[in-house]
Backbone as CSV, one residue per row, in Angstrom:
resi,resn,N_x,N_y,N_z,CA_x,CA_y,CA_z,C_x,C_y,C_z
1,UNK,24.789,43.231,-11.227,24.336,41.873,-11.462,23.109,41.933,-12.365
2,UNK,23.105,40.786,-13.574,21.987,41.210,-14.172,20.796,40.453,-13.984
3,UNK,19.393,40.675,-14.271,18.480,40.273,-14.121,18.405,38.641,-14.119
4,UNK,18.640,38.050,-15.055,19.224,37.127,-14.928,19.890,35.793,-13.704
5,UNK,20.768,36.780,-13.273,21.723,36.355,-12.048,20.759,35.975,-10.974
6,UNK,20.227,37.537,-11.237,19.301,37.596,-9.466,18.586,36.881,-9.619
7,UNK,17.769,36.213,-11.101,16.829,35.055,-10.687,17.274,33.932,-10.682
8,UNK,18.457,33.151,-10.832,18.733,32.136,-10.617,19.672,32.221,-9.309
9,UNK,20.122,33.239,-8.938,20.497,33.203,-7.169,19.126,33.030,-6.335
10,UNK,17.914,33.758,-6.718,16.525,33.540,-5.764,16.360,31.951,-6.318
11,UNK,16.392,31.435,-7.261,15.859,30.020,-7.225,17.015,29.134,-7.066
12,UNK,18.397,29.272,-6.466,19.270,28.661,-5.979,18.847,28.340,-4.065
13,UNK,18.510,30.231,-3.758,17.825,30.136,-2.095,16.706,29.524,-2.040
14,UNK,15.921,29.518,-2.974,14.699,28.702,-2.376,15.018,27.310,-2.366
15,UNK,15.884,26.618,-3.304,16.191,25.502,-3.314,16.564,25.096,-2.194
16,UNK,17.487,25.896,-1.498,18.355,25.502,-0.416,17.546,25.465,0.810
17,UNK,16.763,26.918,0.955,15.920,27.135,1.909,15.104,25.720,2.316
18,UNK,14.434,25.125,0.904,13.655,23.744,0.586,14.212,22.649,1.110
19,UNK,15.673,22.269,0.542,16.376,21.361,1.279,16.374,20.945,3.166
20,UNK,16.922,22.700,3.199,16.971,22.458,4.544,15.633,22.367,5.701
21,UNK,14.628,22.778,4.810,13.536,22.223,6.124,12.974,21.012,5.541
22,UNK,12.972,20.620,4.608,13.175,18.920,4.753,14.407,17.824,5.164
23,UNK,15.607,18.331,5.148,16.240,17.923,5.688,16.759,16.302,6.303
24,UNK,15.717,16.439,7.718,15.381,15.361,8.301,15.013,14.483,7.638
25,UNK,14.043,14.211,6.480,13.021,13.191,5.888,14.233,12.633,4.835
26,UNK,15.321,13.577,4.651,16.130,13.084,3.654,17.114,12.349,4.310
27,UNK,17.341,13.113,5.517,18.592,11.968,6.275,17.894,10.449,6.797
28,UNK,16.475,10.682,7.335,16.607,9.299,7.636,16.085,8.439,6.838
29,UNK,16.218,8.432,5.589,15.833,7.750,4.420,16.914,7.687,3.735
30,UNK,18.475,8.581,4.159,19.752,7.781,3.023,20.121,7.221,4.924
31,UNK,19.884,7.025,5.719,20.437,6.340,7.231,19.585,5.008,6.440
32,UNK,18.573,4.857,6.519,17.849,3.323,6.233,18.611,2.883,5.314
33,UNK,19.316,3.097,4.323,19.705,2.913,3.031,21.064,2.620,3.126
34,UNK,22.184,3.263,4.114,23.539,3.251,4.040,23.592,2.381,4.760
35,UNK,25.315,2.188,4.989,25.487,1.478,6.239,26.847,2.196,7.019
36,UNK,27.617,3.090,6.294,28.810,4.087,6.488,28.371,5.335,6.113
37,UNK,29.218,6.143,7.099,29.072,7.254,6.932,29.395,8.114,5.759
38,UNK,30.316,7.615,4.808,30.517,8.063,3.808,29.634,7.231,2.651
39,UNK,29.062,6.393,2.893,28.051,5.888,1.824,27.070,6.675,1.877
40,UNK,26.746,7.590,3.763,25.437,7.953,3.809,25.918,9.589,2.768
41,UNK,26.655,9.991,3.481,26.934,11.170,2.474,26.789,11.150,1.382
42,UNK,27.433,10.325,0.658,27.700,10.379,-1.427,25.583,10.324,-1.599
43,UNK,24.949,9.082,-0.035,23.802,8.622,-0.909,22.836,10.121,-0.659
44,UNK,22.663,11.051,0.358,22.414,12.356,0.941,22.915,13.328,-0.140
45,UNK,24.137,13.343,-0.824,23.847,14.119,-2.063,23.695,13.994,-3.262
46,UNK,23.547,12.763,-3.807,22.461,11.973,-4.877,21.195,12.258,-4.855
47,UNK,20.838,12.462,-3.293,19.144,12.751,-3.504,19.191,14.223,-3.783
48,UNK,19.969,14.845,-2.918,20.117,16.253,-3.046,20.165,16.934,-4.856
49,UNK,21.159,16.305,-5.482,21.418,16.734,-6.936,19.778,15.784,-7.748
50,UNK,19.038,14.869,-7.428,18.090,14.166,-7.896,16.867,15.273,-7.699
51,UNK,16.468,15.720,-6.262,15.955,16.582,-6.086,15.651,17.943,-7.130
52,UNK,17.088,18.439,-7.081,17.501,19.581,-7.844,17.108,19.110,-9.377
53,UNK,17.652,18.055,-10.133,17.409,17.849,-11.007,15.360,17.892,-11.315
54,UNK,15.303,17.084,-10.499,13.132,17.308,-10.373,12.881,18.320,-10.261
55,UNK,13.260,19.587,-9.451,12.529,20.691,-8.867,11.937,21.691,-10.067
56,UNK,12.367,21.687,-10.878,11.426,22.424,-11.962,10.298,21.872,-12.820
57,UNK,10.341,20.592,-12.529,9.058,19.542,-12.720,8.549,19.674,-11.694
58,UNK,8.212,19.711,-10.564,7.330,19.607,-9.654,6.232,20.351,-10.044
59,UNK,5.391,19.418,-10.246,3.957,20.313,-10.711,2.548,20.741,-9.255
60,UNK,3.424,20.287,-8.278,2.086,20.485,-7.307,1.175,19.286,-7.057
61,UNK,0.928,18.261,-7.735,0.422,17.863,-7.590,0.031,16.368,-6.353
62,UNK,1.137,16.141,-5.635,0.976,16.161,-4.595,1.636,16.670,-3.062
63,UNK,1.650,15.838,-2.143,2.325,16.982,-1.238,3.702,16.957,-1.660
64,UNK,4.174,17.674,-1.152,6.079,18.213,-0.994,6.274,17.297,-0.866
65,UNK,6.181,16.705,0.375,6.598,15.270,1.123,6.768,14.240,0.770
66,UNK,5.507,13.976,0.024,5.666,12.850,-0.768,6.497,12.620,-2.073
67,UNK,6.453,14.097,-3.072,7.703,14.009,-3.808,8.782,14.284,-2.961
68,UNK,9.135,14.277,-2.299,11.088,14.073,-1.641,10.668,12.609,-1.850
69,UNK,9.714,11.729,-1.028,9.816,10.093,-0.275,10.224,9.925,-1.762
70,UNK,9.731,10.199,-2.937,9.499,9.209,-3.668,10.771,9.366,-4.251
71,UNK,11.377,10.852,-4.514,12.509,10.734,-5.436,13.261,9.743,-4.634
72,UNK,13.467,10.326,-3.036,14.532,9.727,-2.226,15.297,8.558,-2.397
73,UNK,13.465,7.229,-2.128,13.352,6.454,-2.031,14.235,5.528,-3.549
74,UNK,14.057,6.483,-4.676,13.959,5.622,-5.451,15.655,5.641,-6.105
75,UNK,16.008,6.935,-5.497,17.711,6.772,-5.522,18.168,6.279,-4.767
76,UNK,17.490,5.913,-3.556,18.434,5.185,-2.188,18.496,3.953,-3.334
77,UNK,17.108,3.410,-3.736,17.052,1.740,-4.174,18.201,1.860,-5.573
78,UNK,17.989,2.831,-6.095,19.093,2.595,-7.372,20.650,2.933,-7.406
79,UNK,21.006,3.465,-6.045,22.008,3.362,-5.412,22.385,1.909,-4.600
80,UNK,21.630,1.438,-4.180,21.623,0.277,-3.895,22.371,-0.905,-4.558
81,UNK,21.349,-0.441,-5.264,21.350,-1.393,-7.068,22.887,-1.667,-7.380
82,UNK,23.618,-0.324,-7.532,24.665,0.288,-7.918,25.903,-0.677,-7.681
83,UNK,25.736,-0.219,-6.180,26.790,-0.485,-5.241,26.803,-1.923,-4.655
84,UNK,25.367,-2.507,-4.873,25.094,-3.706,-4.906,25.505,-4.411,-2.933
85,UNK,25.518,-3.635,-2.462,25.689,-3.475,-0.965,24.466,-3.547,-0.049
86,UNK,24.369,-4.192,0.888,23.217,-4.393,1.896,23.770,-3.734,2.823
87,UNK,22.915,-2.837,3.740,23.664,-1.964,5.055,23.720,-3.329,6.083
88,UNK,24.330,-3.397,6.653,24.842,-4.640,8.138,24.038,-3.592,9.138
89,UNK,23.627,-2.618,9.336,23.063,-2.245,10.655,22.593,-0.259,9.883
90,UNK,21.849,-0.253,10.784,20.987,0.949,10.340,21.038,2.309,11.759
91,UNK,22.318,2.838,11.818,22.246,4.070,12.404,20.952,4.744,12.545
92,UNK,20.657,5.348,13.818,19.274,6.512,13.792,19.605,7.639,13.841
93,UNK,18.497,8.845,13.135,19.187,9.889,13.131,18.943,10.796,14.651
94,UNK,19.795,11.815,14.864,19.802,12.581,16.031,18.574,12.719,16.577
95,UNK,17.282,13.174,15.454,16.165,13.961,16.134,15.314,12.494,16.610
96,UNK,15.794,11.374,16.446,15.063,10.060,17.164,15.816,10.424,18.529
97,UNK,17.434,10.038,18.156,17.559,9.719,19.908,17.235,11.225,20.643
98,UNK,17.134,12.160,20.144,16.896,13.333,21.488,15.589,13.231,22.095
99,UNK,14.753,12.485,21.080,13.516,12.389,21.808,13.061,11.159,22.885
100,UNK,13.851,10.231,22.178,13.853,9.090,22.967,14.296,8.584,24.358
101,UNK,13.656,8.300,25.187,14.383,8.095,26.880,15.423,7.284,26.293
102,UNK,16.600,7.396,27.162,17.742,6.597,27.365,17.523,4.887,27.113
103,UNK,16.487,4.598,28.029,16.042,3.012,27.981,15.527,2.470,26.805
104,UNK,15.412,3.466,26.244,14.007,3.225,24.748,15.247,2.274,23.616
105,UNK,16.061,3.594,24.137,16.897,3.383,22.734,17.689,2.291,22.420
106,UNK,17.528,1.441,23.283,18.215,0.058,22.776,16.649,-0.811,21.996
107,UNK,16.180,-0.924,22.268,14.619,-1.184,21.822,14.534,-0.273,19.793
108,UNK,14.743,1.017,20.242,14.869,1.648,19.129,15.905,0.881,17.972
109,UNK,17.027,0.994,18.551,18.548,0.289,17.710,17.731,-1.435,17.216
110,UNK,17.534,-2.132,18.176,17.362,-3.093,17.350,16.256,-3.078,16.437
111,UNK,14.469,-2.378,16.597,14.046,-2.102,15.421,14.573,-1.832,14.265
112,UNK,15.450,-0.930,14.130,15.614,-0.437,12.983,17.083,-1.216,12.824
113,UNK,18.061,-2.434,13.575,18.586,-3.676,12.642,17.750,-4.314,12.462
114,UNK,16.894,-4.876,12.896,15.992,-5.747,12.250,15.375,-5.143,10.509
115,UNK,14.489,-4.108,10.644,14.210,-3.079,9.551,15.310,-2.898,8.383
116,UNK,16.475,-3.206,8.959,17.862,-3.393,7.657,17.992,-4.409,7.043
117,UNK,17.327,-5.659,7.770,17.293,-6.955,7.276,16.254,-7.022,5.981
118,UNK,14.996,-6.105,6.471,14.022,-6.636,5.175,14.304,-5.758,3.884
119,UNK,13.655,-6.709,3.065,13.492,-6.245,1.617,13.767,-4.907,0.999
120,UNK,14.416,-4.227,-0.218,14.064,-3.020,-0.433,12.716,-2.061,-0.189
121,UNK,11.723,-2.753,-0.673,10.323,-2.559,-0.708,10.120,-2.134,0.425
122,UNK,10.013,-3.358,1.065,9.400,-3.547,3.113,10.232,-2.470,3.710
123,UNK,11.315,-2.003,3.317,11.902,-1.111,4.022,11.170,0.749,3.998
124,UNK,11.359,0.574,2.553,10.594,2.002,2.391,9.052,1.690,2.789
125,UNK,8.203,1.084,2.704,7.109,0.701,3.542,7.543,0.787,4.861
126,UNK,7.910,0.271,5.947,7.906,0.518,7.112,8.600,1.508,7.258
127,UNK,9.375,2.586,6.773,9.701,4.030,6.799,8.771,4.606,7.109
128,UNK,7.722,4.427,6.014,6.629,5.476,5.748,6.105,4.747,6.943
129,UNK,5.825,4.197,7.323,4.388,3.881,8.419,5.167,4.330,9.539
130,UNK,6.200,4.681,9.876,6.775,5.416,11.201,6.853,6.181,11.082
131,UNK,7.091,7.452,9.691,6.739,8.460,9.873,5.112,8.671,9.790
132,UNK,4.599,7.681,10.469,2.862,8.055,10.693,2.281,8.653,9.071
133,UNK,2.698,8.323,8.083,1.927,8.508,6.450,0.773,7.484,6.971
134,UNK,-0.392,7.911,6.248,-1.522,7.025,5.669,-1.301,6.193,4.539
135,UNK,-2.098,4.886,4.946,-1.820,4.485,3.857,-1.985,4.657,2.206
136,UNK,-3.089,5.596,2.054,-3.453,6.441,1.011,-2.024,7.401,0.571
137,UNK,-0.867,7.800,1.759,0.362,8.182,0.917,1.188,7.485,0.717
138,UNK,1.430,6.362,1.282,2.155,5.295,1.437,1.996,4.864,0.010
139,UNK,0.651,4.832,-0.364,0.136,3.910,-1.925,0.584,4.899,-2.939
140,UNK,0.934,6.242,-2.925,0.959,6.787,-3.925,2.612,7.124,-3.903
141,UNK,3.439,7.490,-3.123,4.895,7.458,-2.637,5.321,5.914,-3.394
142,UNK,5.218,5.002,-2.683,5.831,3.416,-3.269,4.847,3.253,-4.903
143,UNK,3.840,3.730,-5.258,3.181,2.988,-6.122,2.334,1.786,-6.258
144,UNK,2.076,1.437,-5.230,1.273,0.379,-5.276,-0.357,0.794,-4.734
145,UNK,-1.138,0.158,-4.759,-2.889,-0.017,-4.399,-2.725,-0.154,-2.891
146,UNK,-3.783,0.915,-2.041,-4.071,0.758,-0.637,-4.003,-0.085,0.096
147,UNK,-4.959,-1.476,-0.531,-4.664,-2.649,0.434,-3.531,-3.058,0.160
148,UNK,-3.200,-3.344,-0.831,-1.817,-3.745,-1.188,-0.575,-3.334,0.416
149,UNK,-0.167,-1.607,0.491,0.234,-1.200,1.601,-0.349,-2.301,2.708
150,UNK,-2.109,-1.859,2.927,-2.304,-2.876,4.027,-1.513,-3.921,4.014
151,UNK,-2.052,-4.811,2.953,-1.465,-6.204,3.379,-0.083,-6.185,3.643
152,UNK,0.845,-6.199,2.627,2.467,-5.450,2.872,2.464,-5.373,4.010
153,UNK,2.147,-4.042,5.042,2.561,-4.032,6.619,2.159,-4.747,7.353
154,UNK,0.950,-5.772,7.247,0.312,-6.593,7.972,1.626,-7.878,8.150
155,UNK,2.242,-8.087,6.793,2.841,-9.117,6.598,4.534,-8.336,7.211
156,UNK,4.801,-7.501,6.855,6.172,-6.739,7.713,5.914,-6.904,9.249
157,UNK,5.106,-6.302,9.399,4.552,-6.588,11.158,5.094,-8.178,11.416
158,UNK,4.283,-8.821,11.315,4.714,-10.562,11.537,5.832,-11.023,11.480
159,UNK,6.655,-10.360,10.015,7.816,-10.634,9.530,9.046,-9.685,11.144
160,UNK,8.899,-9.195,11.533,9.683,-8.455,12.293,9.628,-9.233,13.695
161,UNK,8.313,-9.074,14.262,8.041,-10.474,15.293,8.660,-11.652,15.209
162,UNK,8.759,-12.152,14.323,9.476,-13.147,13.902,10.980,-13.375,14.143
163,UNK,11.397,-12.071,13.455,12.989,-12.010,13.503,13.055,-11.386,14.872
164,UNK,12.367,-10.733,15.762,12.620,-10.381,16.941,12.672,-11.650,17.625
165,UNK,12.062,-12.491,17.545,12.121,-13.598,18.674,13.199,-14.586,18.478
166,UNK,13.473,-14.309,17.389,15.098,-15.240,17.142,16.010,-14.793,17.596
């Protein structure tokens, strides 16, 4: 095998290696986004080949994390776009319900239909604020100014109360 080979088989494993311990952050960000299981797939390897396509741009400059949210995010929305489809209900992924008591999880399920109802935007915003991001990553992931986030979740918050009590 020539020199060559072996370095694009080592930067094929790291890729993969990469994938798979982010993983999670990618499934439940094409779950918010789909509404079938085969939508979630095609949208899970869109990010996957989007990813791949970025990964030799990644300059470091901020966390890992936040470049996955952002590519993710921004193929879930232009998949969206695409397919021109709203998900009817928002599956959770495994590593929610194993953690979750039995009782929780109806509580859980309807958060996240309600969370299918709002906006593209409001959605990837209240993503990020459940995976506990600051709003300082929140602002740089979506693109918008700090308070901005603030206000945004202040107004999602209300907006969800709302549709909960209906």
């Amino acid at each position: 095998m020539g020199e060559k080979q072996k370095e694009m088989n080592n930067y094929e494993q790291e890729f993969i290696s990469f994938i798979n311990e982010n993983r999670n952050i990618i499934y439940k960000i094409c779950f918010l986004y789909s509404n079938k299981l085969q939508s979630h797939d095609d949208l899970f390897q869109e990010v996957v080949v989007n990813l791949w396509n970025a990964w030799p741009k990644f300059r470091g400059e901020c966390k890992v994390q936040t470049w996955i949210y952002r590519i993710a995010l921004n193929t879930c929305v232009s998949f969206l776009r695409r397919s021109k489809s709203r998900p009817d209900s928002i599956p959770l992924t495994r590593s929610i319900e194993a953690i979750a008591p039995e009782e929780d999880m109806a509580k859980i399920y309807e958060l996240y239909r309600l969370i299918g109802n709002l906006g593209k935007l409001e959605k990837a915003i209240v993503l990020l604020y459940i995976e506990e991001k600051s709003h300082d990553e929140i602002s740089k992931i979506i693109g918008i100014s700090r308070s901005n986030v603030a206000v945004k979740l202040f107004r999602i918050k209300e907006k969800l109360k709302l549709m909960s009590d209906n």
